[in-house]
C-alpha positions as CSV (number, residue, x, y, z in Angstrom):
1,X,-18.3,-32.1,17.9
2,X,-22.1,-32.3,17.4
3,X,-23.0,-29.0,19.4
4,X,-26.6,-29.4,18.1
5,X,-27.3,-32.8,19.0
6,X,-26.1,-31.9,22.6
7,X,-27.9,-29.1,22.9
8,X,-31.5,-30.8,21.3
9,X,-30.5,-33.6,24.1
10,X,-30.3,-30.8,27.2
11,X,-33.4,-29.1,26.2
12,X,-35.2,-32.5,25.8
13,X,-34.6,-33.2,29.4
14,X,-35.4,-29.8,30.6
15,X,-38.8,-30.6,29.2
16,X,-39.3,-34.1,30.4
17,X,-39.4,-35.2,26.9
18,X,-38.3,-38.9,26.0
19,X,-37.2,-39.3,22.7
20,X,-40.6,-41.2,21.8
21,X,-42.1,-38.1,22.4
22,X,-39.8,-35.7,20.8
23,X,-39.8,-37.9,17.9
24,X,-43.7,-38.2,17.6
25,X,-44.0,-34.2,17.9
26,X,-41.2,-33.9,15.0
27,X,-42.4,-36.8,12.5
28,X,-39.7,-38.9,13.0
29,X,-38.8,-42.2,14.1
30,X,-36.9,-42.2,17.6
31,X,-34.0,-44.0,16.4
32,X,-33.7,-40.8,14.6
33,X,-33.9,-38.5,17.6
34,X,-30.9,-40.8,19.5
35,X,-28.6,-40.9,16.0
36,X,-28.8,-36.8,16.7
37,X,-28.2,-37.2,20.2
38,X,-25.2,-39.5,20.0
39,X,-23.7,-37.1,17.2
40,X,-24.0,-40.2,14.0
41,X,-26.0,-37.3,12.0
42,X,-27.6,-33.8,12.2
43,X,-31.2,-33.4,11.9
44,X,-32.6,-31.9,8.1
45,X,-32.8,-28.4,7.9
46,X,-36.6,-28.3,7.4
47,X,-36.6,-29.4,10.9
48,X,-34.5,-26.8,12.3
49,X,-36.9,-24.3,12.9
50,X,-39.7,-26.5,14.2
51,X,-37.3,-27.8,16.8
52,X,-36.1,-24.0,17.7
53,X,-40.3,-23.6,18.4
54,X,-41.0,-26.7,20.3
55,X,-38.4,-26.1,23.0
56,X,-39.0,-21.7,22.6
57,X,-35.4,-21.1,21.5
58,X,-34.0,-19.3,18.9
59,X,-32.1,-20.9,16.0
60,X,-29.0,-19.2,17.6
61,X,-29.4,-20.6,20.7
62,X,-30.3,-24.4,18.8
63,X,-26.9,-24.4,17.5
64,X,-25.4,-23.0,20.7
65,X,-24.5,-20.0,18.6
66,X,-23.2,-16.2,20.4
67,X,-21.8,-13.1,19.2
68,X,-19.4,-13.4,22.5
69,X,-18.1,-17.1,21.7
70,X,-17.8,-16.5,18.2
71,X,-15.4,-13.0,19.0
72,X,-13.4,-15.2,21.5
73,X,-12.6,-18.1,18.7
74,X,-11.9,-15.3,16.0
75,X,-9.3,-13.8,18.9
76,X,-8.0,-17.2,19.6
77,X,-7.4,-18.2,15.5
78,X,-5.6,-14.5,15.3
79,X,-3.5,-14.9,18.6
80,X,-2.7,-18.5,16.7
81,X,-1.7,-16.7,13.2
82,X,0.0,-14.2,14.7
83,X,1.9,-16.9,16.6
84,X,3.5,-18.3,13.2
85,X,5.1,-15.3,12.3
86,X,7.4,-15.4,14.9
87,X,7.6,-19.6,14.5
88,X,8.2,-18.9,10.7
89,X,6.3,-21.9,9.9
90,X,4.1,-21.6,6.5
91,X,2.2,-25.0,7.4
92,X,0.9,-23.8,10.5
93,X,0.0,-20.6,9.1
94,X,-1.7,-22.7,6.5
95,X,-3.6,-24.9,9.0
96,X,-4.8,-21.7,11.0
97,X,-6.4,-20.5,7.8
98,X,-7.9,-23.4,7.0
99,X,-9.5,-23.4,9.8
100,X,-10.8,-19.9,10.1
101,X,-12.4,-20.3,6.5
102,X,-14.6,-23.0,7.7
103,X,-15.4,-21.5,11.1
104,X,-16.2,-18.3,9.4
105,X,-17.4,-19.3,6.0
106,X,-17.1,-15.7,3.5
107,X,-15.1,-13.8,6.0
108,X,-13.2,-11.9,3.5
109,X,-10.3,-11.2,5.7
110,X,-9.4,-14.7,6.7
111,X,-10.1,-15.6,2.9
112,X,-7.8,-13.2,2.2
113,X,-4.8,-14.2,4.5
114,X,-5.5,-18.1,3.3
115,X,-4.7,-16.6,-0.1
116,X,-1.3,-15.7,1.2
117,X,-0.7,-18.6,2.8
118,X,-1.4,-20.6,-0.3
119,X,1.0,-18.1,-2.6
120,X,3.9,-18.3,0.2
121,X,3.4,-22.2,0.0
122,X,3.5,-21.9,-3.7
123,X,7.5,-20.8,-3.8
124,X,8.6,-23.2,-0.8
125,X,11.7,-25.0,-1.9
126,X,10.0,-28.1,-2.2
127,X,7.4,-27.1,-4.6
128,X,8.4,-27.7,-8.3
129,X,6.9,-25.9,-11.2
130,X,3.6,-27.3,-12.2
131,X,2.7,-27.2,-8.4
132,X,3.5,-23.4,-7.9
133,X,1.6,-22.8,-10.9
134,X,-1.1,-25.1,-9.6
135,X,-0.8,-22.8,-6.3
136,X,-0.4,-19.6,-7.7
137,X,-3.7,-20.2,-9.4
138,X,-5.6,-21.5,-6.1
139,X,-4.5,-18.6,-4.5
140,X,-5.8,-16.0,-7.1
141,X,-9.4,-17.9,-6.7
142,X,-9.1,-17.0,-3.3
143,X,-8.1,-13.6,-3.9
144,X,-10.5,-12.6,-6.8
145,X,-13.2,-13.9,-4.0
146,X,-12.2,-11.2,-1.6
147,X,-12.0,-8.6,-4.6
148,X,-15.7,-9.4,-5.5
149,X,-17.1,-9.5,-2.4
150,X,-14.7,-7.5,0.2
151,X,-16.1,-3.5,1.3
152,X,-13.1,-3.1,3.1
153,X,-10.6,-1.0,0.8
154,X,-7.7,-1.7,3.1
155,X,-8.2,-5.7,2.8
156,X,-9.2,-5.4,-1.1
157,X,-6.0,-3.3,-1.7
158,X,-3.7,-5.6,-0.1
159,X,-6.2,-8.6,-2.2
160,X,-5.1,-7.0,-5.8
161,X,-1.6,-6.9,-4.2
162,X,-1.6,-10.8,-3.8
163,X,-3.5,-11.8,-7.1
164,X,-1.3,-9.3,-9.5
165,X,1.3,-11.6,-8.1
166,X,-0.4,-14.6,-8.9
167,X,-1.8,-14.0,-12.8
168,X,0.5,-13.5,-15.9
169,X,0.9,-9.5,-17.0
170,X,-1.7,-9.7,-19.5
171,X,-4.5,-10.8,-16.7
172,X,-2.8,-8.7,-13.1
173,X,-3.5,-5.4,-15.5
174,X,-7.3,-5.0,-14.7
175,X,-6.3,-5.7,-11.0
176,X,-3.9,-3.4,-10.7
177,X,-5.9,-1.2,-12.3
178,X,-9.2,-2.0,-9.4
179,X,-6.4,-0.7,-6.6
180,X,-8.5,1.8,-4.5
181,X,-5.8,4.3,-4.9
182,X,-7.1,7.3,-2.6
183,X,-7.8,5.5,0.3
184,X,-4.8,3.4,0.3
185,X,-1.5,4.7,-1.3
186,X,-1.8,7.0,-4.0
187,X,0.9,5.9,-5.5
188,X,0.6,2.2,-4.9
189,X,-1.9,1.8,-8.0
190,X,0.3,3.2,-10.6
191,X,3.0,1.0,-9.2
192,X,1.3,-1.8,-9.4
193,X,-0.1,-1.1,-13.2
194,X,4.1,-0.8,-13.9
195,X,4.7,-4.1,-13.0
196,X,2.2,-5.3,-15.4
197,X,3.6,-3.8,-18.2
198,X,6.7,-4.5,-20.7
199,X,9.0,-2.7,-22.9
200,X,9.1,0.6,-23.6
201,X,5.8,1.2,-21.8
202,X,7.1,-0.2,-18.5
203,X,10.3,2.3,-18.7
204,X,8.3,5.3,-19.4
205,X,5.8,5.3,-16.8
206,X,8.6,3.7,-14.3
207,X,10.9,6.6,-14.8
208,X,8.0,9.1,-14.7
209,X,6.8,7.2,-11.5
210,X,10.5,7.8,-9.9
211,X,10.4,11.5,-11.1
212,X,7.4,12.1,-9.0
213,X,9.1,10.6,-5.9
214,X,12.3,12.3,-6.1
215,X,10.0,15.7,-6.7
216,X,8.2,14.9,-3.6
217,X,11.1,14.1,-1.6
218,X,13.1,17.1,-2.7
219,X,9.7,19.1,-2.1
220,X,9.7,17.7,1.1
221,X,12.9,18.4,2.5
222,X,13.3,21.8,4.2
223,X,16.4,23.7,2.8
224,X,16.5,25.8,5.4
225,X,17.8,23.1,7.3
226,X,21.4,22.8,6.9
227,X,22.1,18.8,7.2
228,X,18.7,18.4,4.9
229,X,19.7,21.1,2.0
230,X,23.0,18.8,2.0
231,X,21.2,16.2,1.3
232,X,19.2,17.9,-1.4
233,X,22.0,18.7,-3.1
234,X,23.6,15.3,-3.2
235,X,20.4,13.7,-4.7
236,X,20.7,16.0,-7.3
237,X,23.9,15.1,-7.6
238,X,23.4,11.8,-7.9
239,X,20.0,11.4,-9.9
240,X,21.8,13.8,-12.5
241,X,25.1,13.0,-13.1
242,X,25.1,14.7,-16.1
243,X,24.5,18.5,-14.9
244,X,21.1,18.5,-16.7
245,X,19.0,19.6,-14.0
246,X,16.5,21.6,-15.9
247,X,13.3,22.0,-13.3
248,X,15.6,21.1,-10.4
249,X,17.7,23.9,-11.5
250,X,15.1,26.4,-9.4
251,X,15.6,24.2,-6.5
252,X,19.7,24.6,-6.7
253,X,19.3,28.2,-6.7
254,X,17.1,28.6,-4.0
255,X,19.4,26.0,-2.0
256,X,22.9,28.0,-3.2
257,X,21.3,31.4,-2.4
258,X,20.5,30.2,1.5
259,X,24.2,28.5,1.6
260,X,25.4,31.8,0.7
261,X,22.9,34.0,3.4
262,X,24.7,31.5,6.3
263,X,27.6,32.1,5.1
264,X,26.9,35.7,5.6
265,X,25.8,35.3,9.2
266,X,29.2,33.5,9.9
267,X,31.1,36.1,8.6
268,X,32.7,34.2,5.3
269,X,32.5,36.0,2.3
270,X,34.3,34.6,0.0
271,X,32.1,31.2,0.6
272,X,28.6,33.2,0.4
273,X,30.0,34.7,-2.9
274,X,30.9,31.0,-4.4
275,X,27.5,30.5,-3.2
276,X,25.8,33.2,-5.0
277,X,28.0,32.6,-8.3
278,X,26.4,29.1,-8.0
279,X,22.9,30.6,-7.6
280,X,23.0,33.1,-10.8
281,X,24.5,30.2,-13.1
282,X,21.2,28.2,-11.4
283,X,18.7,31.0,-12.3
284,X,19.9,31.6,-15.8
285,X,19.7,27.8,-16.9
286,X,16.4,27.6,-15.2
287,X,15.3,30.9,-16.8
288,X,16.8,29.2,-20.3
289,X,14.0,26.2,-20.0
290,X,11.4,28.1,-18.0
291,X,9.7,30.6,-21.0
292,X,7.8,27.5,-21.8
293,X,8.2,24.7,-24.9
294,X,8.8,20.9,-24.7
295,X,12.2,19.4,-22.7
296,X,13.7,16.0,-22.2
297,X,16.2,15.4,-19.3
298,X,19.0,13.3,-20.2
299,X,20.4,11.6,-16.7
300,X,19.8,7.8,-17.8
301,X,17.3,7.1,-14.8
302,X,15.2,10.1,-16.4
303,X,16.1,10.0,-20.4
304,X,12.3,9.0,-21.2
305,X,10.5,11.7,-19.0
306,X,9.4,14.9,-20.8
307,X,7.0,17.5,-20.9
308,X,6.1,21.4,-21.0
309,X,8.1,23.9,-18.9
310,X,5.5,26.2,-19.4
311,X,3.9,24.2,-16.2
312,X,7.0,25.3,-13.8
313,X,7.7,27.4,-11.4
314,X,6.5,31.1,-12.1
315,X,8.6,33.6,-10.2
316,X,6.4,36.9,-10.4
317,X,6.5,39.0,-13.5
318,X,10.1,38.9,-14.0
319,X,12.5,35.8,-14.7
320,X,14.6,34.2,-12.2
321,X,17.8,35.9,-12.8
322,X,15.7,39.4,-11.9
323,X,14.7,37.6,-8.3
324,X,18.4,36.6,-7.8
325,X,19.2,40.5,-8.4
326,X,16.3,41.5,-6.2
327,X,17.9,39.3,-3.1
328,X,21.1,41.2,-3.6
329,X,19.3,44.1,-2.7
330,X,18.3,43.2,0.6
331,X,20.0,44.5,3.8
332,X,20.9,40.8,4.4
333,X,23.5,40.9,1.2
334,X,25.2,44.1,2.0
335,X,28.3,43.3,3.2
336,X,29.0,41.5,-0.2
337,X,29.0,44.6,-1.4
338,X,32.4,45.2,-0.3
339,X,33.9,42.0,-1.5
340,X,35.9,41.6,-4.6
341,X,33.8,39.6,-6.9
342,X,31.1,41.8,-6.3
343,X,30.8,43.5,-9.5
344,X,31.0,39.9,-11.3
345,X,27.5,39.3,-9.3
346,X,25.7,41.8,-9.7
347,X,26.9,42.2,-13.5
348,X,24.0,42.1,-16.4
């Protein structure tokens, strides 16, 4: 639709202006003025301005431009993509974006979602493998445009998502490696650099990667909590199969010596002692790896991560063993005192 020519027809008449005249004031013929009317062509751009000042409106208004029209068809094109995630239907998606990139030339965020569009197209069941290459490719242009030229971090993250899917290894590295990590996921960046990488590289940092998630989680989860020291134990458990614990061993012992305080409070002593025989073999392996020097685990998920015990836990000025005798000490543990295997846990 010709909005301009419309709009240089409506002001004509609001000036009493034939086209003769309008044509005479602009330099053209009138034939000229009607082909704009009618919508066959749009006047030059040099004229654009001198038009805006013959009729006293703004270049905005010449091209029936507003901030409030253009936020309704941005609203309608979203309320339309939206739409074809519940439809399922890429094309549509597709047709949305295409849209929305010529409505709103350099709008990094539609750009951004057209480059999705593109890459979802580009492993449709129809498309062989020259074309998904073709489309892979068309889809990083798209996306290296929003990397460029994008302030939003949330947009350009999810950008360098998209394109690391798009190039080979070699080429996603220096994207991956762009990922704003703070703002976004500060773990998403190093993820993304792993799936760049091959060989014995890619294991290393994948397995230290994992080591730092299952440190968080376990950090996370409140021991004090019956049902969530359960499942503490249990990932241990399960991420070392082998017994090799090492820095997890400090987190066993805390978790064994609160098993064996509840078991106190219910009244079952023999339990709490198990408990307690568990947290004193805990405290003596820990203390075994703790004084410092290199140490490798040896569950397979971990058998590449290593590093210096010297950076663990530091229990006061005695070892970890001296804090288990010190909670035997407390009012809490005296009934034990009575019980048979006392003397075996309290023994030096």
């Amino acid at each position: 639709m010709n909005h301009i020519g419309e709009k240089i027809k409506e002001l004509r008449r609001k000036k009493d202006m034939t086209q003769d005249e309008l044509s005479s004031c602009l330099g053209v013929t009138y034939q000229t003025v009607s082909k704009w009317e009618t919508g066959v062509t749009s006047p030059d751009l040099s004229l654009i301005v001198p038009i805006a000042r013959l009729f006293k409106v703004t270049t905005d208004e010449l091209f029936c431009y507003s901030e409030s029209a253009d936020e309704l068809k941005r609203a309608e094109l979203q309320k339309r993509f939206e739409a074809t995630f519940k439809t399922g239907s890429i094309p549509d998606r597709m047709a949305v974006c295409e849209e929305a990139v010529k409505e709103f030339p350099g709008d990094t965020e539609w750009l951004n979602n057209y480059g999705w569009c593109v890459l979802c197209g580009a492993y449709m069941p129809c498309c062989d493998d020259e074309k998904c290459r073709s489309e892979r490719y068309r889809a990083a242009d798209l996306f290296r445009r929003v990397i460029e030229n994008c302030n939003d971090d949330k947009i350009k993250a999810d950008a360098i998502e998209g394109i690391v899917q798009c190039l080979p290894q070699s080429e996603a590295l220096q994207y991956a490696e762009m990922y704003p990590q703070a703002e976004i996921d500060p773990s998403r960046r190093e993820e993304l650099i792993i799936s760049c990488l091959t060989g014995e590289e890619r294991i290393n940092r994948r397995e230290r990667q994992l080591m730092k998630k299952l440190e968080a989680l376990t950090d996370y989860l409140d021991i004090d909590v019956k049902a969530e020291r359960d499942v503490f134990k249990k990932l241990i458990d399960l991420f070392f199969p082998d017994g090799n614990y090492l820095l997890f061993n400090y987190k066993m012992y805390s978790a064994s010596y609160v098993d064996a305080r509840d078991k106190i409070n219910e009244g079952k002593l023999d339990e709490a002692a198990e408990y307690m025989k568990a947290a004193r073999k805990y405290a003596e392996k820990y203390d075994e790896v703790a004084s410092g020097g290199k140490y490798i685990y040896t569950a397979p998920l971990f058998s590449h991560v290593d590093g210096d015990s010297a950076n663990w836990y530091i229990t006061g000025e005695g070892t970890t063993l001296d804090g288990y005798f010190s909670l035997l000490d407390l009012p809490l543990f005296e009934p034990l005192k009575k019980h048979k295997e006392y003397e075996k846990l309290i023994k030096r």
